[in-house]
C-alpha positions as CSV (number, residue, x, y, z in Angstrom):
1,X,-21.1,-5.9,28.0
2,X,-19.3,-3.7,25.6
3,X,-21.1,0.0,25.2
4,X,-20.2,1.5,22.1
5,X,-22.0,5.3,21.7
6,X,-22.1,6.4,17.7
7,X,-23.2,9.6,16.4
8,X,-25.4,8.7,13.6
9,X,-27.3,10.4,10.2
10,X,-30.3,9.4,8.6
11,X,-33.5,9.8,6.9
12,X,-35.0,7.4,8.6
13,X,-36.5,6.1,11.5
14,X,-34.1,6.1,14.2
15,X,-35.4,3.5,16.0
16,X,-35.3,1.1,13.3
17,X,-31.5,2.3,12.0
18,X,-30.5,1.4,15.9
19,X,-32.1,-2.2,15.8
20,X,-30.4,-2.9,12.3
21,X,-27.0,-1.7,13.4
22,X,-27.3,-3.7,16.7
23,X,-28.8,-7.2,14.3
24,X,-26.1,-6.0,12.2
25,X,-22.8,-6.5,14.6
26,X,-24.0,-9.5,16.6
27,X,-26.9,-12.1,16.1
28,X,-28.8,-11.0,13.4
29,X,-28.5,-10.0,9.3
30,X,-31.3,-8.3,7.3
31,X,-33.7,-11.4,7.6
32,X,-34.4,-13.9,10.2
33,X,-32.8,-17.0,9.5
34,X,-33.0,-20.6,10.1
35,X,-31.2,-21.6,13.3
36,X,-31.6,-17.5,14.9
37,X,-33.4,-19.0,17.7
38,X,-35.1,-16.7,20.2
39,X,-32.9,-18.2,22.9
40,X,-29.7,-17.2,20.8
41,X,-30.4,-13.7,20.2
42,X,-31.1,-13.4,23.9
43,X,-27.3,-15.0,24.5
44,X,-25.7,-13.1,21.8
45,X,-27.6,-10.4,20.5
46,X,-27.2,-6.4,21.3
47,X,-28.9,-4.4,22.6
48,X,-30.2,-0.9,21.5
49,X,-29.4,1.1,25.1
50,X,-30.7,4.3,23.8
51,X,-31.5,6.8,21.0
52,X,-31.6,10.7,21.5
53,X,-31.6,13.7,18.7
54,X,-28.9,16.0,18.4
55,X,-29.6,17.8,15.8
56,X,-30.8,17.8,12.2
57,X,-29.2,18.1,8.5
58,X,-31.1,19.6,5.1
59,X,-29.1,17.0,3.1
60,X,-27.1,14.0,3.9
61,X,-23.4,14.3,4.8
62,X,-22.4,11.3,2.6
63,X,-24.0,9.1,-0.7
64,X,-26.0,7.0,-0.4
65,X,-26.9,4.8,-3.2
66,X,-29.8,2.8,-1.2
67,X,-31.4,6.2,0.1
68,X,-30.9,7.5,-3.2
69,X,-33.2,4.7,-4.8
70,X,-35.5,5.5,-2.5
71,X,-35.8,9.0,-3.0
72,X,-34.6,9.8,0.6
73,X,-32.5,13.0,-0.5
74,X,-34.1,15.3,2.2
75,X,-33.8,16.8,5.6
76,X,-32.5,13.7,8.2
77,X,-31.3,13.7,11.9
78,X,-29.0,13.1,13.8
79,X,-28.7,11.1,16.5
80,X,-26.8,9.7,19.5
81,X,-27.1,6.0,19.6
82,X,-26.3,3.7,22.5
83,X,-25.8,-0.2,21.9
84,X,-24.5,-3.0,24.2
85,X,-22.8,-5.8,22.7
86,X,-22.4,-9.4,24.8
87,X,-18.6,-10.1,25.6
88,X,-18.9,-13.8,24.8
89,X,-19.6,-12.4,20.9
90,X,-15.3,-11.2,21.0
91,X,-14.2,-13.3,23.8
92,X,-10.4,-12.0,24.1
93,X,-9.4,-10.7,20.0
94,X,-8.9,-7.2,19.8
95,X,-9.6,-6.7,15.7
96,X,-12.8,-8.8,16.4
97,X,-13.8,-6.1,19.0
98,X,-13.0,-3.8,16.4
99,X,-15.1,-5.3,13.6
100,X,-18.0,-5.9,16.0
101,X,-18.2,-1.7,17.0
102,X,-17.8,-0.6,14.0
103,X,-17.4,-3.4,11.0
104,X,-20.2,-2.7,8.2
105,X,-22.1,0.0,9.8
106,X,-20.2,2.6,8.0
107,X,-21.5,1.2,4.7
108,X,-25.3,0.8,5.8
109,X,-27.5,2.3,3.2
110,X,-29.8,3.9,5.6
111,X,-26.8,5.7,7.4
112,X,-25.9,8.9,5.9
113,X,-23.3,9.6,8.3
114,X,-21.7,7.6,10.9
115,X,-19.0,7.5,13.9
116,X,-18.3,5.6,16.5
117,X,-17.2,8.2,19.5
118,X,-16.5,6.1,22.6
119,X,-16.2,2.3,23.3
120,X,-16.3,1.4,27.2
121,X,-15.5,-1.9,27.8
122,X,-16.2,-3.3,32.0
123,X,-13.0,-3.1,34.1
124,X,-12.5,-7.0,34.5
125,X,-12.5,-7.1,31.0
126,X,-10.5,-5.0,30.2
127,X,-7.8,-6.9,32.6
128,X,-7.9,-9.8,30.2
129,X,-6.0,-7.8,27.2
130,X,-2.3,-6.4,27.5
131,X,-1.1,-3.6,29.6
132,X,1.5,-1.2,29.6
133,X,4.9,-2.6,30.5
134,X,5.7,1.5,31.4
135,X,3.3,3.4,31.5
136,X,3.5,6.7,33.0
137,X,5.2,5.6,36.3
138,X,7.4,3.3,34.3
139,X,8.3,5.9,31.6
140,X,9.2,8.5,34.6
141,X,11.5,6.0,36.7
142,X,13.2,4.8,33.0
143,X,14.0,8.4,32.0
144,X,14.5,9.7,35.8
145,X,12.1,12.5,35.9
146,X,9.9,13.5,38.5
147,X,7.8,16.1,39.3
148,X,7.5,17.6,35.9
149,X,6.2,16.7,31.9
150,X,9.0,14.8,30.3
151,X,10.4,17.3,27.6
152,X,11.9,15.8,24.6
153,X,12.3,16.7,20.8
154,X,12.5,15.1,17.8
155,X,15.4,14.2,15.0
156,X,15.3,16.9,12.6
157,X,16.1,16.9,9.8
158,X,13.5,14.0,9.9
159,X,14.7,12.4,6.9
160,X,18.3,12.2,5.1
161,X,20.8,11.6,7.7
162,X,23.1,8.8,8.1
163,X,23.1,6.8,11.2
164,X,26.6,8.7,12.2
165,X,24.8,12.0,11.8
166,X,21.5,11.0,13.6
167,X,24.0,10.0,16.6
168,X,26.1,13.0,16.5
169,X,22.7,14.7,17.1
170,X,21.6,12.8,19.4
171,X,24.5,13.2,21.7
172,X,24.2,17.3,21.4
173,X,20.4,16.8,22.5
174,X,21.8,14.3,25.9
175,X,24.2,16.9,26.2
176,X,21.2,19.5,26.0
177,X,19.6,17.9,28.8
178,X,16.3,16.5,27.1
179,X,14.7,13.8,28.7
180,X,13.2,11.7,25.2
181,X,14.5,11.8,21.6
182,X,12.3,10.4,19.0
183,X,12.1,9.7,14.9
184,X,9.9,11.1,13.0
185,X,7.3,9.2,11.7
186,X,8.8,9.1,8.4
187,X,11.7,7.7,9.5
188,X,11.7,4.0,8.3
189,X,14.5,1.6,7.5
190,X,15.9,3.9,4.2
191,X,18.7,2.7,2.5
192,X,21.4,5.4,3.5
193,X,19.8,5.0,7.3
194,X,18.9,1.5,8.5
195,X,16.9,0.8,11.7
196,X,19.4,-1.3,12.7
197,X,22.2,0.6,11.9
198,X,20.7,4.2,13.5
199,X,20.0,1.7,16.9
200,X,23.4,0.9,17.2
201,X,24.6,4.4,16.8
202,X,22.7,6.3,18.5
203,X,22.5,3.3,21.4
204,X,26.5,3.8,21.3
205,X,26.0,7.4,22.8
206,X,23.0,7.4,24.7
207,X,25.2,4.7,26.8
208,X,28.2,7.0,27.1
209,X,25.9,9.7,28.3
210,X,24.2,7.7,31.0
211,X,28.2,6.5,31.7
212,X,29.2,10.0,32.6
213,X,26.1,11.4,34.0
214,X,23.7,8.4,35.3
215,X,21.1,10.0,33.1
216,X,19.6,7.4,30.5
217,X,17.4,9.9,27.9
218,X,14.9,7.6,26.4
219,X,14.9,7.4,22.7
220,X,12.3,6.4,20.6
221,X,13.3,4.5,17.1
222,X,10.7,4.1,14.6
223,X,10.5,0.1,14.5
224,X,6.9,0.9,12.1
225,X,7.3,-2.4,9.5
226,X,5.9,-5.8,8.9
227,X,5.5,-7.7,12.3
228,X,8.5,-10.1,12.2
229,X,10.7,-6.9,11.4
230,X,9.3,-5.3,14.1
231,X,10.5,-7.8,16.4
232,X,13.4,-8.2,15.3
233,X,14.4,-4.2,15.4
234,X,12.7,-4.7,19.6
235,X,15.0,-7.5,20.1
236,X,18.1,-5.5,19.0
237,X,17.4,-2.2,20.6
238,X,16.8,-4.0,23.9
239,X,20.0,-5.5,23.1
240,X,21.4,-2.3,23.3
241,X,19.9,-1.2,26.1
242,X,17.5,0.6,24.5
243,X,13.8,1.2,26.4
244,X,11.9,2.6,23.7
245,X,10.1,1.8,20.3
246,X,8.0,3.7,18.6
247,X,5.1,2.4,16.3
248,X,2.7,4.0,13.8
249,X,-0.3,2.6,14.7
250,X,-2.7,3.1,12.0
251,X,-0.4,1.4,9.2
252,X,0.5,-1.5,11.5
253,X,-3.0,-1.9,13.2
254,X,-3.9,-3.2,16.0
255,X,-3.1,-6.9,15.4
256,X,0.3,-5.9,14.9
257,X,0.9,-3.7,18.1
258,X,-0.7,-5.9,20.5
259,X,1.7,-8.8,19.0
260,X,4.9,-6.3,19.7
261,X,3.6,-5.5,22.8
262,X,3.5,-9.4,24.1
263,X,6.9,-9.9,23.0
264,X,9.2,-6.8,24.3
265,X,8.9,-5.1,27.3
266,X,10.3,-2.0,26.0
267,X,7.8,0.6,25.8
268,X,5.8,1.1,23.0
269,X,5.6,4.6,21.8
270,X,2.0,5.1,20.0
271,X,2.1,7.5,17.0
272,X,-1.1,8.1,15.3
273,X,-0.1,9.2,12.0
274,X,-3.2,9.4,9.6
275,X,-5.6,10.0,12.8
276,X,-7.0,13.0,11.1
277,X,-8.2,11.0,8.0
278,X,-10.5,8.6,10.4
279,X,-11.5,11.5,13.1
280,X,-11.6,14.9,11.6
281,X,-14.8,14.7,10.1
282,X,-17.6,15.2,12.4
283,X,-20.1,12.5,10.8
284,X,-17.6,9.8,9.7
285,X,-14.7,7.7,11.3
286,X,-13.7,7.1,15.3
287,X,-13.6,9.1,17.7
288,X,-10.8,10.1,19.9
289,X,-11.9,7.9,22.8
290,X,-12.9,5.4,20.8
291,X,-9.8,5.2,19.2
292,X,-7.8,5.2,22.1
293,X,-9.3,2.4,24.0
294,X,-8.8,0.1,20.7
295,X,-4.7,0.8,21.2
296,X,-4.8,1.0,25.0
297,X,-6.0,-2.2,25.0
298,X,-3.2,-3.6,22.2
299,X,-0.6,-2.6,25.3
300,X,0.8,0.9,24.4
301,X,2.6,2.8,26.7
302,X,2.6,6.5,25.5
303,X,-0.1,8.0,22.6
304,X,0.5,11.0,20.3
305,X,-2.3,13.8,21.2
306,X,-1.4,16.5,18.8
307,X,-0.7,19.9,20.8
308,X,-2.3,23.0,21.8
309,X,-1.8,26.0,19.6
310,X,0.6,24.1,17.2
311,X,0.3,23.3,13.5
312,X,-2.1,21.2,12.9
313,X,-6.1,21.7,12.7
314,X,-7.1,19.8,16.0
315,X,-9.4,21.8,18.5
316,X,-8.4,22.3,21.8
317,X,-10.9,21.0,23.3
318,X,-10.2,17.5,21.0
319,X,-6.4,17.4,22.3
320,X,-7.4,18.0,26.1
321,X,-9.9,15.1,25.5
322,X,-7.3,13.3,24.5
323,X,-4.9,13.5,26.5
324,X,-7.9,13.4,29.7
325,X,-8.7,9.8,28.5
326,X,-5.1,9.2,28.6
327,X,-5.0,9.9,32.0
328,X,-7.9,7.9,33.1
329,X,-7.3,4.2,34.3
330,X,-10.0,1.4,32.8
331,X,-8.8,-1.2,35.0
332,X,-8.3,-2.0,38.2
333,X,-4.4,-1.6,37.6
334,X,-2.7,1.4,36.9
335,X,-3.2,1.3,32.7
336,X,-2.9,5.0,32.5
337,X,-0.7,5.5,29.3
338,X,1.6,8.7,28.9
339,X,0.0,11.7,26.4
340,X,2.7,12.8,24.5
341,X,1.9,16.6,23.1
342,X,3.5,17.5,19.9
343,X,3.8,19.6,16.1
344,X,4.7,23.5,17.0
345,X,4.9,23.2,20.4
346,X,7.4,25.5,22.5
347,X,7.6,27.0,25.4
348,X,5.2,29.6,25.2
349,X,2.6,26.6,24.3
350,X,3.2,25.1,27.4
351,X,1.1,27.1,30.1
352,X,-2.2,26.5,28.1
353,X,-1.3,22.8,27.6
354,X,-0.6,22.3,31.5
355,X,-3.8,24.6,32.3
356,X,-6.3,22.1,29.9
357,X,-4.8,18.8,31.3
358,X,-4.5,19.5,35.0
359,X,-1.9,17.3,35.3
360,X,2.2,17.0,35.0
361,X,2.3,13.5,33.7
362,X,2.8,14.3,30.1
363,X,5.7,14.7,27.5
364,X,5.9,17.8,26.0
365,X,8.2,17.3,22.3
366,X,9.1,20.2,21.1
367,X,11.2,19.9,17.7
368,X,11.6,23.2,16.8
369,X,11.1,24.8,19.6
370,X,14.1,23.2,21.3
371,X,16.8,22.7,18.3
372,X,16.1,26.0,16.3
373,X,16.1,27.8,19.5
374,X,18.4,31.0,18.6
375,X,20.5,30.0,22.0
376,X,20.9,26.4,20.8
377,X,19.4,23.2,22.2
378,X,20.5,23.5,25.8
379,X,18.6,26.9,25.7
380,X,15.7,25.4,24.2
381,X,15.5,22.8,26.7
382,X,16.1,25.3,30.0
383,X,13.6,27.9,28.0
384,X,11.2,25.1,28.5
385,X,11.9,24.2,32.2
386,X,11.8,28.1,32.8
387,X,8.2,28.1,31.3
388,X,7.3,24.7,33.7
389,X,8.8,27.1,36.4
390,X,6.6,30.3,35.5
391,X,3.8,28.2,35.8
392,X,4.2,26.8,38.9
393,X,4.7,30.0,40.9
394,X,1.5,31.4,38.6
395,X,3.9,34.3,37.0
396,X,3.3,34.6,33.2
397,X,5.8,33.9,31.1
398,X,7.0,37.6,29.6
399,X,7.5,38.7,33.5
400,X,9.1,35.2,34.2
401,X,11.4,36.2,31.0
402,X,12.7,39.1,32.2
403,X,15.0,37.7,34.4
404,X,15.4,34.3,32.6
405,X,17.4,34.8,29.2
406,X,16.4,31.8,27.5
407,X,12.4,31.8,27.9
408,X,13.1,35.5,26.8
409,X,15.2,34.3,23.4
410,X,12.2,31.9,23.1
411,X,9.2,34.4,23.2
412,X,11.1,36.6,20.9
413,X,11.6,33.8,18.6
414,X,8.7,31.7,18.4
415,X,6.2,34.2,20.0
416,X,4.6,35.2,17.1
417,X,3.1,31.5,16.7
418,X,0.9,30.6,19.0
């Protein structure tokens, strides 16, 4: 079976708004119908697993013209709502698994409020959809890194350079000693800055760096486009020896990654630009798990979290979800993907990040934090391995600073924004 656990709003009976929405995504429709044979909505019908309240609500969250009709305009609850869904109703077709845990529920007229926090799927099923190609043990034997996150950073200015810039840049950050580079997720194929053009560039350094080192920093181009296009950037940055590609997932969807993901074994770099539009609001949207099983289970290999203490409105106890379900396997297999922590992260953001996860196996981008370090990149990167350092003898970072000048340039620069 496939569990899916929602977090529901309505003014009315629970028990009936849980039977509708399990009739609803498998065997049944607002009336019985010829050919819905007792015997078939055994086979393929879901099941309501349970119902509990949570809380309550003077007024619903969202519109609703049905409720509205029928003068249902007062207090409603709020409930957790269990429902099993029969495998053989998706098979193997990951937007149909979509559509079947969430599809037309939102849009019930009886639902004032509605998200879908968590889809478990069983661990043989899960086997018979698309797996990392990297992964986290992958991603650490590509980029040569052991023992510690992966810090990288990200091309700023994130829009406007030419492909000769973008390189030049990314040569200083090599030279820096950062382990992953990526785009921005704004970073498309513009006119003065073509994908294909910034891969060969950039590739063209990244190559003479691992020439005169052995060190091959990972990059991550922004390949986000229609799916042929996609595929076609893949095919050229493998080309150029290339091992990484980075996706927006929401504006491709899931269709789109999972293809990518059969046809490259680079790794697939999740970005999940627009997130906040789908999981912010506490009564509407997907959840974080939720979410993340859906693209876990298109193939990706590392998935945007946000960050702790940076820029953007996520709590902190949302980003250590996260990047906790990141961590977790859901096969048999090792389909752990990499968490990849980003937007005002720095040094001093570090401690609290490692403290919530309880684990090194995440990348830790810092854009700011590493090229507008007042010391230059190279400081920003050691300011960062100083931090990891602190941590790991349990010294906090202003004593750890005192004898290491570039965590010290750091806290004085940035110190102020956590």
């Amino acid at each position: 079976m496939i569990r899916a656990t929602y977090v529901v709003e309505t003014p009315v009976p629970i028990a009936d708004v849980a039977a509708m929405m399990a009739g609803e995504q498998s065997a049944g429709t607002f009336v019985r119908v010829a050919g819905e044979t007792d015997a078939l909505r055994r086979r393929f019908g879901a099941q309501v697993i349970s119902t509990e309240e949570i809380g309550r609500s003077d007024s619903p969250t969202l519109r609703s013209a049905w409720a509205e009709r029928k003068g249902l305009n007062g207090p409603r609850g709020i409930y957790r709502v269990v429902i099993d869904y029969p495998e053989d109703n998706v098979g193997v077709n990951l937007p149909t698994l979509a559509s079947v845990v969430a599809g037309n529920l939102y849009d019930l007229g009886e639902v004032t409020g509605l998200k879908l926090v968590d889809v478990e799927v069983t661990r043989d099923y899960r086997e018979r959809y698309d797996l990392p190609t990297m992964g986290i043990a992958g991603t650490r034997a590509s980029a040569g890194v052991e023992g510690r996150p992966l810090f990288g950073t990200i091309i700023k200015p994130n829009i406007g350079l030419s492909p000769d810039q973008i390189a030049d840049l990314v040569e200083t950050l090599c030279e820096a000693g950062v382990d992953f580079v990526k785009d921005d997720e704004i970073a498309g194929t513009h006119p003065h800055a073509p994908v294909d053009a910034r891969i060969r560039a950039v590739m063209d350094r990244v190559r003479r760096h691992r020439d005169r080192t052995g060190r091959l920093v990972m990059v991550a181009f922004n390949i986000t486009d229609e799916t042929d296009i996609m595929r076609r950037h893949a095919d050229l940055l493998a080309h150029e020896e290339g091992t990484c590609a980075m996706v927006s997932l929401n504006w491709c969807g899931l269709s789109a990654v999972q293809t990518l993901r059969r046809h490259t074994p680079l790794a697939v770099h999740g970005h999940r630009n627009g997130y906040g539009g789908m999981g912010r609001h506490p009564l509407l949207g997907i959840g974080v798990r939720a979410y993340q099983v859906l693209y876990r289970l298109a193939g990706i290999d590392h998935m945007h979290v946000h960050g702790m203490r940076g820029k953007f409105s996520d709590l902190e106890e949302d980003v250590t979800a996260a990047a906790r379900h990141c961590l977790e396997k859901i096969s048999e297999g090792d389909d752990r993907v990499m968490p990849v922590f980003s937007s005002g992260q720095w040094a001093g953001t570090l401690p609290f990040t490692l403290e919530q996860v309880g684990s090194d196996d995440l990348m830790f981008l810092c854009g700011g934090g590493i090229i507008a370090h007042p010391d230059g990149p190279a400081a920003g990167v050691i300011s960062l391995r100083q931090a990891y350092d602190a941590c790991k003898e349990g010294v906090p970072l202003d004593v750890h600073a005192r004898s290491h000048t570039e965590l010290a340039s750091a806290l004085a620069k940035f110190g102020g924004k956590t």
